[in-house]
FIMI-609736 format. One record per residue: residue in three letters; x, y, z of N, C-alpha, C in turn. Coordinates in pm, whole numbers. Layout:
<rs>
<r><resn>ALA</resn><n_c1>X</n_c1><n_c2>Y</n_c2><n_c3>Z</n_c3><ca_c1>X</ca_c1><ca_c2>Y</ca_c2><ca_c3>Z</ca_c3><c_c1>X</c_c1><c_c2>Y</c_c2><c_c3>Z</c_c3></r>
...
</rs>
This chain:
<rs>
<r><resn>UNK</resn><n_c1>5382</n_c1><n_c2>-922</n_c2><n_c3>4359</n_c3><ca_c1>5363</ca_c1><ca_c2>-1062</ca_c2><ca_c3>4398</ca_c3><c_c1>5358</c_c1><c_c2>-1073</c_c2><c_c3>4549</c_c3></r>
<r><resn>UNK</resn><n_c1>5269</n_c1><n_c2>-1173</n_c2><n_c3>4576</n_c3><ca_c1>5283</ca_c1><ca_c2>-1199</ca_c2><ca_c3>4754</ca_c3><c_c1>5429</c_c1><c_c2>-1243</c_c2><c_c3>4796</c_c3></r>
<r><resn>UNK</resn><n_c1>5452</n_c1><n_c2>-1267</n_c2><n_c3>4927</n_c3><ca_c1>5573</ca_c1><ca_c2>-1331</ca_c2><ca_c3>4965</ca_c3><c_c1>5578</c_c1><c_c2>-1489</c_c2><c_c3>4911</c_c3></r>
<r><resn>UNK</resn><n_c1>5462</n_c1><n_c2>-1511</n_c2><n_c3>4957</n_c3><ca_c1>5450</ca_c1><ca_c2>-1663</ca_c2><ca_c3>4927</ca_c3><c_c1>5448</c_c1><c_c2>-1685</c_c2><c_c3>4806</c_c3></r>
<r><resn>UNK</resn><n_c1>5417</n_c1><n_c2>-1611</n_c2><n_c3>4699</n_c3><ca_c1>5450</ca_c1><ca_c2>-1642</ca_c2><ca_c3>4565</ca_c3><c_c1>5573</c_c1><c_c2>-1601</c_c2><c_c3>4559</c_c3></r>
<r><resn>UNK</resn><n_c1>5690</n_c1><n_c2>-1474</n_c2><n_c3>4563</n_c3><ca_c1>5810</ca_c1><ca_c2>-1433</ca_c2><ca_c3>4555</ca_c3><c_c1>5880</c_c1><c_c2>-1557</c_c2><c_c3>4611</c_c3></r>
<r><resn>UNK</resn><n_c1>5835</n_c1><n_c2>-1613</n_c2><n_c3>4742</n_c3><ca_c1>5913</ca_c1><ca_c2>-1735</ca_c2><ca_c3>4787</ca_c3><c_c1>5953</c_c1><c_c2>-1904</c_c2><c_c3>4659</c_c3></r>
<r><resn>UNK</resn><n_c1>5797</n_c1><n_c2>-1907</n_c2><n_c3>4646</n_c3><ca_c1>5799</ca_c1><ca_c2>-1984</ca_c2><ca_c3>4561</ca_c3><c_c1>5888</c_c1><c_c2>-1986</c_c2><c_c3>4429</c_c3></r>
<r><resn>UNK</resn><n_c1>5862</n_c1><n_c2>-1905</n_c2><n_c3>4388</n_c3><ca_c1>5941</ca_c1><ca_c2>-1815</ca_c2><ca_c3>4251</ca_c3><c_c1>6123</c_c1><c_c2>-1857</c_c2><c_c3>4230</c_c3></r>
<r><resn>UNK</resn><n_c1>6169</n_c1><n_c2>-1766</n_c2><n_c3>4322</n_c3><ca_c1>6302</ca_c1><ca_c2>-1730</ca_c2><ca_c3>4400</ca_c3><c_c1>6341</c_c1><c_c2>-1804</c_c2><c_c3>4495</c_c3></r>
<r><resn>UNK</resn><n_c1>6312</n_c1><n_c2>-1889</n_c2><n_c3>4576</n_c3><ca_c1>6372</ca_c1><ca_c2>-1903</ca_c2><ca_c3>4713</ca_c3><c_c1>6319</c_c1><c_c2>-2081</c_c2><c_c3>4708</c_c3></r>
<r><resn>UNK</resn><n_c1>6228</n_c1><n_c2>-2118</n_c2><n_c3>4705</n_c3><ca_c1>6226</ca_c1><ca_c2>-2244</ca_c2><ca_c3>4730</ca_c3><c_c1>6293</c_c1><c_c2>-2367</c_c2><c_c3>4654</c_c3></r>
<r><resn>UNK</resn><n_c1>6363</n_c1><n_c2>-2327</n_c2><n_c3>4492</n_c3><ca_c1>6433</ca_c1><ca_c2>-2417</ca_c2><ca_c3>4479</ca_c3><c_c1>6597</c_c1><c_c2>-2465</c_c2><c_c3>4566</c_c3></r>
<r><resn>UNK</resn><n_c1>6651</n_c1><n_c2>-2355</n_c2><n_c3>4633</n_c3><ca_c1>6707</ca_c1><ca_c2>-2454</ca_c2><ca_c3>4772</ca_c3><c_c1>6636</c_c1><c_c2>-2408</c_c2><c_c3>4887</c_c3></r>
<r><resn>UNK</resn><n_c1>6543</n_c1><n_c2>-2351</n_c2><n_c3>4951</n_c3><ca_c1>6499</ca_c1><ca_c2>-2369</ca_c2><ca_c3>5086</ca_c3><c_c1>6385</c_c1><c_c2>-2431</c_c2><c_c3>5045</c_c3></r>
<r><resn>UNK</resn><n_c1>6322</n_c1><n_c2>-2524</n_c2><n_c3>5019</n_c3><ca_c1>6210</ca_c1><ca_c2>-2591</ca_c2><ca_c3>5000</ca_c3><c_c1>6183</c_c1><c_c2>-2655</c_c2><c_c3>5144</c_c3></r>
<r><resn>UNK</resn><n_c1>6069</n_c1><n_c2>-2623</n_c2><n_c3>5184</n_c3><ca_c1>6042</ca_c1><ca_c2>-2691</ca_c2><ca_c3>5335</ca_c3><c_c1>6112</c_c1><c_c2>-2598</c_c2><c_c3>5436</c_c3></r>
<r><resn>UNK</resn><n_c1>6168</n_c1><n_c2>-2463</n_c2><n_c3>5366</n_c3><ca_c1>6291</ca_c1><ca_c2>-2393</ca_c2><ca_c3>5518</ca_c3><c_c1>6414</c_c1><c_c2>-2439</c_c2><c_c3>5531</c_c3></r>
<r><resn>UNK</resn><n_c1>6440</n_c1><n_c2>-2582</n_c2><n_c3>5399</n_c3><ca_c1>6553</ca_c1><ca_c2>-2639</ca_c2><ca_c3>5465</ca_c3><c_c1>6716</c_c1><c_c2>-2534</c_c2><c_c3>5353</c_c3></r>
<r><resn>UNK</resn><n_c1>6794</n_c1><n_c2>-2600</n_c2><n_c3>5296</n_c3><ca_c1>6894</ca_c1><ca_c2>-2547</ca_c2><ca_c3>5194</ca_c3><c_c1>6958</c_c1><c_c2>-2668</c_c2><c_c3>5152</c_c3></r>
<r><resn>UNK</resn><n_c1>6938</n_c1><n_c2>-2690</n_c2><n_c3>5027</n_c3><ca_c1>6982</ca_c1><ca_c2>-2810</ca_c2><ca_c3>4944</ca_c3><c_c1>7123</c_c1><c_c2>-2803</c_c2><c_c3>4934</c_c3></r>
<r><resn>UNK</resn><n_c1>7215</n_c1><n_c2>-2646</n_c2><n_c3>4968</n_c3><ca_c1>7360</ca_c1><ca_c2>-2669</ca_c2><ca_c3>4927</ca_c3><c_c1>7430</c_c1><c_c2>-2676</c_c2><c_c3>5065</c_c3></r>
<r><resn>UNK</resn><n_c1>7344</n_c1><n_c2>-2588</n_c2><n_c3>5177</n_c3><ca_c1>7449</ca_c1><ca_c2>-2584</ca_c2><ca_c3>5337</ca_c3><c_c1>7328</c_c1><c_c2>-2641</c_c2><c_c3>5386</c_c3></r>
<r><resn>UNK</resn><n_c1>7366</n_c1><n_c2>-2785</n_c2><n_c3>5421</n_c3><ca_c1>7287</ca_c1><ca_c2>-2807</ca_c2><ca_c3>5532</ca_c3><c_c1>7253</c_c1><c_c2>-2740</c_c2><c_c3>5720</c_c3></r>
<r><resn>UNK</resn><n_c1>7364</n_c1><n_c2>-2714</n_c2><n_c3>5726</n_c3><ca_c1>7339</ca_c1><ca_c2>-2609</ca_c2><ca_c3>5843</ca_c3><c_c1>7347</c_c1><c_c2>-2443</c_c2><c_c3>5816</c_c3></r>
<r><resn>UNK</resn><n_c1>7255</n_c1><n_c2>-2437</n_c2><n_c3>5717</n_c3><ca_c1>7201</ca_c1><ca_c2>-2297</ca_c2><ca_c3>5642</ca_c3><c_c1>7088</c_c1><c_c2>-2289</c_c2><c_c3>5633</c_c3></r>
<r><resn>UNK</resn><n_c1>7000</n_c1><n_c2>-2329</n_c2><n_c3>5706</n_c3><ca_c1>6888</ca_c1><ca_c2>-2354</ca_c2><ca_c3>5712</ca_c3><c_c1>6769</c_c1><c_c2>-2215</c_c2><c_c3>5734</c_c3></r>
<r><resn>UNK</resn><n_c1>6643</n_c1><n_c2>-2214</n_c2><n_c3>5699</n_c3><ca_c1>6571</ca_c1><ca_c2>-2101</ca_c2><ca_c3>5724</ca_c3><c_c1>6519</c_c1><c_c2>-2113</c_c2><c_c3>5847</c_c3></r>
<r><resn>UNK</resn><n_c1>6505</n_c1><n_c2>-2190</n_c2><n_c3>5960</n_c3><ca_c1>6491</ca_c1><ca_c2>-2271</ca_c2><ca_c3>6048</ca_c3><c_c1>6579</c_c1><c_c2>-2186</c_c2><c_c3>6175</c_c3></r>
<r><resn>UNK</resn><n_c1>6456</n_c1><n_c2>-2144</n_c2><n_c3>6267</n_c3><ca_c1>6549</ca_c1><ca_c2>-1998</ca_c2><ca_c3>6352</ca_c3><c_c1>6644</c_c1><c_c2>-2027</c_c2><c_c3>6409</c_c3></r>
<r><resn>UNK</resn><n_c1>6661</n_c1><n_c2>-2200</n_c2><n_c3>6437</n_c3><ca_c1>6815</ca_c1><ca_c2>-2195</ca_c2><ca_c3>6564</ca_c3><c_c1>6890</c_c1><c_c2>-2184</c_c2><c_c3>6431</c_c3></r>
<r><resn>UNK</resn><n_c1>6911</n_c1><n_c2>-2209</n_c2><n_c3>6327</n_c3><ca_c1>6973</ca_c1><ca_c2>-2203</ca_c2><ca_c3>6232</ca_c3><c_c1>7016</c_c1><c_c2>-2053</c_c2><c_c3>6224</c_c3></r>
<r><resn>UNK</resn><n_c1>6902</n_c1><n_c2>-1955</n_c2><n_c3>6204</n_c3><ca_c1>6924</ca_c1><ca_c2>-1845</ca_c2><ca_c3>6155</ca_c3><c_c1>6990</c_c1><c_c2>-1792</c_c2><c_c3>6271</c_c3></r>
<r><resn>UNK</resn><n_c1>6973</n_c1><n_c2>-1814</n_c2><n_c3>6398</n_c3><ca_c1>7036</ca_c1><ca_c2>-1716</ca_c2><ca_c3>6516</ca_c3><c_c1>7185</c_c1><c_c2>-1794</c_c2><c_c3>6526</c_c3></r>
<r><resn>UNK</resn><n_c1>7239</n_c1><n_c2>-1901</n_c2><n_c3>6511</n_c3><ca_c1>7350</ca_c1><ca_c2>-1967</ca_c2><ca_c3>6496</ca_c3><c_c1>7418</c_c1><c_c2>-1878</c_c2><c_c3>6413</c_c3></r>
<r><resn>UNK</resn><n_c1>7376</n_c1><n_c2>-1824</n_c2><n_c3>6265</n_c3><ca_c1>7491</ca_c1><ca_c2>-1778</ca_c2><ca_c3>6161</ca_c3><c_c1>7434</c_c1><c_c2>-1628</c_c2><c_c3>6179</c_c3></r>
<r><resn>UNK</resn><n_c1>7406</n_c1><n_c2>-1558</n_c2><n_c3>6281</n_c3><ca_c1>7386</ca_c1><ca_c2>-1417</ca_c2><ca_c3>6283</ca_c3><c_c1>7302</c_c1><c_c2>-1387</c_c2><c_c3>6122</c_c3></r>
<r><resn>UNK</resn><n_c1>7154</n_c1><n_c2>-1408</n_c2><n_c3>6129</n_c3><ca_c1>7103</ca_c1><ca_c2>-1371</ca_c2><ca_c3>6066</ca_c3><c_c1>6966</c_c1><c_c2>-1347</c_c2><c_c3>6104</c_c3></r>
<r><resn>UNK</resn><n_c1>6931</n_c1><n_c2>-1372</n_c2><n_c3>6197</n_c3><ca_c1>6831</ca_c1><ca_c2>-1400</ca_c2><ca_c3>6264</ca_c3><c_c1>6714</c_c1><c_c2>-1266</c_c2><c_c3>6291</c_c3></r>
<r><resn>UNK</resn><n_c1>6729</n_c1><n_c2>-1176</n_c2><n_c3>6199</n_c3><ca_c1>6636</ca_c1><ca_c2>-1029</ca_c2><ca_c3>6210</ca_c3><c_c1>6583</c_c1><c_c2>-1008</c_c2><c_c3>6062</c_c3></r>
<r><resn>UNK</resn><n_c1>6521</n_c1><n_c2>-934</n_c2><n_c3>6105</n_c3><ca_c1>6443</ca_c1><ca_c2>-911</ca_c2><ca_c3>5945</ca_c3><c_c1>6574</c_c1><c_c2>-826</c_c2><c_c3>5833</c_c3></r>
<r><resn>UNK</resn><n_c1>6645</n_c1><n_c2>-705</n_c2><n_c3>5954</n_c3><ca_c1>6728</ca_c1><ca_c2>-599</ca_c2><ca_c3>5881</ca_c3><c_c1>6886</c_c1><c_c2>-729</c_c2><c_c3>5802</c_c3></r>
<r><resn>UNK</resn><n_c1>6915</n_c1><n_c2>-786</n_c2><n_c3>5891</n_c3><ca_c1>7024</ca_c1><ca_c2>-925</ca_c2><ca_c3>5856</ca_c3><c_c1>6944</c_c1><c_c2>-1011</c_c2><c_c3>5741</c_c3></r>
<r><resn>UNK</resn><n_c1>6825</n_c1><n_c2>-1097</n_c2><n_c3>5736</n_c3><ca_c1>6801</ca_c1><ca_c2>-1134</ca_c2><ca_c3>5638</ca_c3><c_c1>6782</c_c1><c_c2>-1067</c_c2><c_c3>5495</c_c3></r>
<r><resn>UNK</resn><n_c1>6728</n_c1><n_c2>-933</n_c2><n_c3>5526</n_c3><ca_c1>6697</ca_c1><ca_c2>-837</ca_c2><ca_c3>5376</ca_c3><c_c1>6872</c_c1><c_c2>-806</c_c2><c_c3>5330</c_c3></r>
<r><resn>UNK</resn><n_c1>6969</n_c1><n_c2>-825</n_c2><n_c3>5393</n_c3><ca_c1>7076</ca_c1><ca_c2>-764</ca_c2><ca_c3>5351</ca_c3><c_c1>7126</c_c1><c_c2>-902</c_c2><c_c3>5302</c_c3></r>
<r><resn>UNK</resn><n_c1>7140</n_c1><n_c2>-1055</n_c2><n_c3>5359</n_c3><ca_c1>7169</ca_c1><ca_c2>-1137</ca_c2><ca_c3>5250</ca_c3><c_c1>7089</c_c1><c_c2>-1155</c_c2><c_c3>5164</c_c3></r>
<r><resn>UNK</resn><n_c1>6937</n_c1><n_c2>-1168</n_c2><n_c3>5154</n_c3><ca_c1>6865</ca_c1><ca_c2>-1147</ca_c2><ca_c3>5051</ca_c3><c_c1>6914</c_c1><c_c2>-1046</c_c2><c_c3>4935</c_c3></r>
<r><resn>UNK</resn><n_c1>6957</n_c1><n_c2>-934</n_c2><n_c3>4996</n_c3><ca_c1>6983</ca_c1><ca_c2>-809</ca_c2><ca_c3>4869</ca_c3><c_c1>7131</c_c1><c_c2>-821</c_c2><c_c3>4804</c_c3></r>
<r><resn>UNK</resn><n_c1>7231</n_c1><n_c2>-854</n_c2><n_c3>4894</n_c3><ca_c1>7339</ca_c1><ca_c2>-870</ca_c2><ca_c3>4855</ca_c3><c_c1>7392</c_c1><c_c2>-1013</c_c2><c_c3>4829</c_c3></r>
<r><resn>UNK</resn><n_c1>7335</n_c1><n_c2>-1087</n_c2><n_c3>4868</n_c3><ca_c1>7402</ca_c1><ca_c2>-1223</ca_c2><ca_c3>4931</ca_c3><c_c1>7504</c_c1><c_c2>-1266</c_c2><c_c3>4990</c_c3></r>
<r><resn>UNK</resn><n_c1>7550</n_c1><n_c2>-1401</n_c2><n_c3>5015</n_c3><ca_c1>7600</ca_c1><ca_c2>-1453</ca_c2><ca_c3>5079</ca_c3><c_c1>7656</c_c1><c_c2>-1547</c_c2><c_c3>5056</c_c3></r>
<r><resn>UNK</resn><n_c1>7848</n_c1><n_c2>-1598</n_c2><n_c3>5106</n_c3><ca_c1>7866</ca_c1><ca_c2>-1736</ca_c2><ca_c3>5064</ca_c3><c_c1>7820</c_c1><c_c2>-1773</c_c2><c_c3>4913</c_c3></r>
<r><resn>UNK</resn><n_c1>7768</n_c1><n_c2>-1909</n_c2><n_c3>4904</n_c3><ca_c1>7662</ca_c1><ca_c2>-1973</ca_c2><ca_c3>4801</ca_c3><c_c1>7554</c_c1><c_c2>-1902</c_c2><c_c3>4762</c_c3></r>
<r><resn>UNK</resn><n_c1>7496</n_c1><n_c2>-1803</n_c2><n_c3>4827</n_c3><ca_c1>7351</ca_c1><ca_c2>-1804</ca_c2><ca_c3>4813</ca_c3><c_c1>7359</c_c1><c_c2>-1656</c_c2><c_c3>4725</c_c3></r>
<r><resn>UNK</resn><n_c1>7338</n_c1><n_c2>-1637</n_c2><n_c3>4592</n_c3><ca_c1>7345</ca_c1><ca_c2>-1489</ca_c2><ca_c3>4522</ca_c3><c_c1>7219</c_c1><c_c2>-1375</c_c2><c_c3>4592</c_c3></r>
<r><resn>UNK</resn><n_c1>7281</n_c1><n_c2>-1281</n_c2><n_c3>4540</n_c3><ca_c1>7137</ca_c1><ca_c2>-1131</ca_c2><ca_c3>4627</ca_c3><c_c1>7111</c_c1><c_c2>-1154</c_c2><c_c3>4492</c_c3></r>
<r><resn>UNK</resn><n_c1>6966</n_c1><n_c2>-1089</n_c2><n_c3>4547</n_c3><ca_c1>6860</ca_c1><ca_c2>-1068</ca_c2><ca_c3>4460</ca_c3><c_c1>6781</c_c1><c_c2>-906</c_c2><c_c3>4441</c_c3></r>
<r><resn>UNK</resn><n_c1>6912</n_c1><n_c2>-835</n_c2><n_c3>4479</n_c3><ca_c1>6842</ca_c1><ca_c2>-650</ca_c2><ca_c3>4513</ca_c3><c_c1>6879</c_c1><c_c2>-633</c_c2><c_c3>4388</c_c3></r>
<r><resn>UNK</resn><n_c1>6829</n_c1><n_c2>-526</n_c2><n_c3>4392</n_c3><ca_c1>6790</ca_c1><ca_c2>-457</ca_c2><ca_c3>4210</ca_c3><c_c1>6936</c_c1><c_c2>-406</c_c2><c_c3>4160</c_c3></r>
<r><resn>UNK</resn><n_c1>7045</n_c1><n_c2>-331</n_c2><n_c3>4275</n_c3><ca_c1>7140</ca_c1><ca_c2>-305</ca_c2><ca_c3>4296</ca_c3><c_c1>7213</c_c1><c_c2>-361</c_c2><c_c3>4353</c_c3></r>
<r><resn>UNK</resn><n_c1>7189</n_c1><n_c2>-511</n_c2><n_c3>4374</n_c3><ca_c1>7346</ca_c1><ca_c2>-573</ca_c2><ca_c3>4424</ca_c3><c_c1>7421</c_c1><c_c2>-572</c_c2><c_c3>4331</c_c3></r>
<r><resn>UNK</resn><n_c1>7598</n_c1><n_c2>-633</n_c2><n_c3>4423</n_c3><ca_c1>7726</ca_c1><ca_c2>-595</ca_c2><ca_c3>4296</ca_c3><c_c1>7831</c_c1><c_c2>-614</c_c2><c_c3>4488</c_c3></r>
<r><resn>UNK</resn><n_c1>7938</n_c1><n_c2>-658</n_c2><n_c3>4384</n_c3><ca_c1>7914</ca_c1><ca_c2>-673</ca_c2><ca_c3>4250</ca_c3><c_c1>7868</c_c1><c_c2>-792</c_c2><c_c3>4175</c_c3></r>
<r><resn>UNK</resn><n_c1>7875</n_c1><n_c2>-811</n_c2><n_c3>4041</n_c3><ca_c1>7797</ca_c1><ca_c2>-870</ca_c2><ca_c3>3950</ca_c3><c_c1>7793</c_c1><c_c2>-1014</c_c2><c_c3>3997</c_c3></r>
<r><resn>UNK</resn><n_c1>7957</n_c1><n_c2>-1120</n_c2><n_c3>4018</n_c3><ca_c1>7954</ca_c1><ca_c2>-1192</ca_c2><ca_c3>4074</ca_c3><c_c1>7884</c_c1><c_c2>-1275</c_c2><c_c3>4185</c_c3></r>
<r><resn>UNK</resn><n_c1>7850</n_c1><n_c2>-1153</n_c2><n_c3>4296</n_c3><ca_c1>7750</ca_c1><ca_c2>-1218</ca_c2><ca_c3>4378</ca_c3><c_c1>7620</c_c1><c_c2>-1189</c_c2><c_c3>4395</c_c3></r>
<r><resn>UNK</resn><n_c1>7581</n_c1><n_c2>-1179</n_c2><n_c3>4294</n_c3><ca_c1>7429</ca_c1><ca_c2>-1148</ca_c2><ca_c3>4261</ca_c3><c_c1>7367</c_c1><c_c2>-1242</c_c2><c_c3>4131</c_c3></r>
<r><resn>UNK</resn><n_c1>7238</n_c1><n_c2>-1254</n_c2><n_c3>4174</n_c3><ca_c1>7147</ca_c1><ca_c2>-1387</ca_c2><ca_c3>4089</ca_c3><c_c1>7180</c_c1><c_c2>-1342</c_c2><c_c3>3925</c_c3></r>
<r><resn>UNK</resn><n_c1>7172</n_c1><n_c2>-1448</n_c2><n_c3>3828</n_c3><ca_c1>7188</ca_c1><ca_c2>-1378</ca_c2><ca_c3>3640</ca_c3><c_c1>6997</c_c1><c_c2>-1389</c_c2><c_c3>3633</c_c3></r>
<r><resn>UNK</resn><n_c1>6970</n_c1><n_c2>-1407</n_c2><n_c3>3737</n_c3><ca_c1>6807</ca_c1><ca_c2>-1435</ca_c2><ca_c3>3709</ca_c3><c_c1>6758</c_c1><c_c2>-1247</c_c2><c_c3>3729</c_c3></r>
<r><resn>UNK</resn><n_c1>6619</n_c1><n_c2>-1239</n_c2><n_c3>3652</n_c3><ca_c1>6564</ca_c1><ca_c2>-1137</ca_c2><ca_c3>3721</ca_c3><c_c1>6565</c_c1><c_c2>-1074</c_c2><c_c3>3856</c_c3></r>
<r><resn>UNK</resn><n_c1>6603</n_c1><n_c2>-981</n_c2><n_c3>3909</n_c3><ca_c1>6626</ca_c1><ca_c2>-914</ca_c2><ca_c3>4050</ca_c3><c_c1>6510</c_c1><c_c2>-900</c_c2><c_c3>4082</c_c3></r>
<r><resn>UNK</resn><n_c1>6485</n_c1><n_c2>-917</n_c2><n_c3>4225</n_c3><ca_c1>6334</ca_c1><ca_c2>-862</ca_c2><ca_c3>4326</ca_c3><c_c1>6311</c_c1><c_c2>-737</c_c2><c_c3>4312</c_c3></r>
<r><resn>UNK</resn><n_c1>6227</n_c1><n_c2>-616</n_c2><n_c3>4284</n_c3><ca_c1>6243</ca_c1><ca_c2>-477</ca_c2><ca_c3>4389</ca_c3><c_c1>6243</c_c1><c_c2>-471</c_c2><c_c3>4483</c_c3></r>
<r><resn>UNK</resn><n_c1>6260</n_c1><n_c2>-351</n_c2><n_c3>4531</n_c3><ca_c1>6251</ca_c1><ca_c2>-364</ca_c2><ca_c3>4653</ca_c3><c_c1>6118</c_c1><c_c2>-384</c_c2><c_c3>4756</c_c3></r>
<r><resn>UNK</resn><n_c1>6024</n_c1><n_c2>-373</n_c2><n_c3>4669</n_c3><ca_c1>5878</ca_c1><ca_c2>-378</ca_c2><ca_c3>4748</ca_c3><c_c1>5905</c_c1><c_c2>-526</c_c2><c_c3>4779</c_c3></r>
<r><resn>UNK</resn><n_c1>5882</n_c1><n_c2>-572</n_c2><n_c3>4685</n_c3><ca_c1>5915</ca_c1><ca_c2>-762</ca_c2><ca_c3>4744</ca_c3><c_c1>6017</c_c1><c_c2>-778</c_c2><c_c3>4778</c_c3></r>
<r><resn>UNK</resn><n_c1>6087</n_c1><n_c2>-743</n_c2><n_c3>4789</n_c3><ca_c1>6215</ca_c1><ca_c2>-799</ca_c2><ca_c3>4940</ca_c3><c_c1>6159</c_c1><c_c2>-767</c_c2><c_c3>5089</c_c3></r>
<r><resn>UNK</resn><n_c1>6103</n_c1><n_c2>-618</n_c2><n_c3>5121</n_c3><ca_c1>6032</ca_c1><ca_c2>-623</ca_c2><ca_c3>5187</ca_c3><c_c1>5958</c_c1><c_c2>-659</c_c2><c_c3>5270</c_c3></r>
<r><resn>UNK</resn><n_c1>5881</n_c1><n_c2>-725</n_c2><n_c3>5183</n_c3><ca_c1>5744</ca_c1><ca_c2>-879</ca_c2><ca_c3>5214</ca_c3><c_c1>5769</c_c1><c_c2>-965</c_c2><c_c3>5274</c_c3></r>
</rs>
């Protein structure tokens, strides 16, 4: 899948627009991202894979179980992307 479809898929029911429906100052939005030290590609793929807070990983191997999505996991090619 493209990013923009993986986004769509996975990610835009709370960042819709870049914003986050549960932390408002969690935003995808870069002063946002450089505010909560996330602000690199290597920092975003690691809450993406593992997650964070509220937000579950989505790596094929996150864990534990708790903080990871009950939805289908990304591979790693599309985390990537």
């Amino acid at each position: 899948a493209s990013a923009d479809e993986t986004f769509a898929l996975k990610c835009a029911g709370c960042h819709a627009n870049g914003g986050n429906v549960l932390a408002a100052g969690k935003t995808l939005k870069l002063d946002d991202l450089t505010k909560n030290d996330v602000a690199t590609i290597e920092a975003l793929y690691e809450v993406i894979y593992y997650g964070k807070n509220k937000m579950p990983g989505f790596g094929v191997n996150c864990a534990p179980a708790g903080k990871c999505t009950f939805a289908a996991r990304l591979p790693d090619e599309d985390l990537k992307d």
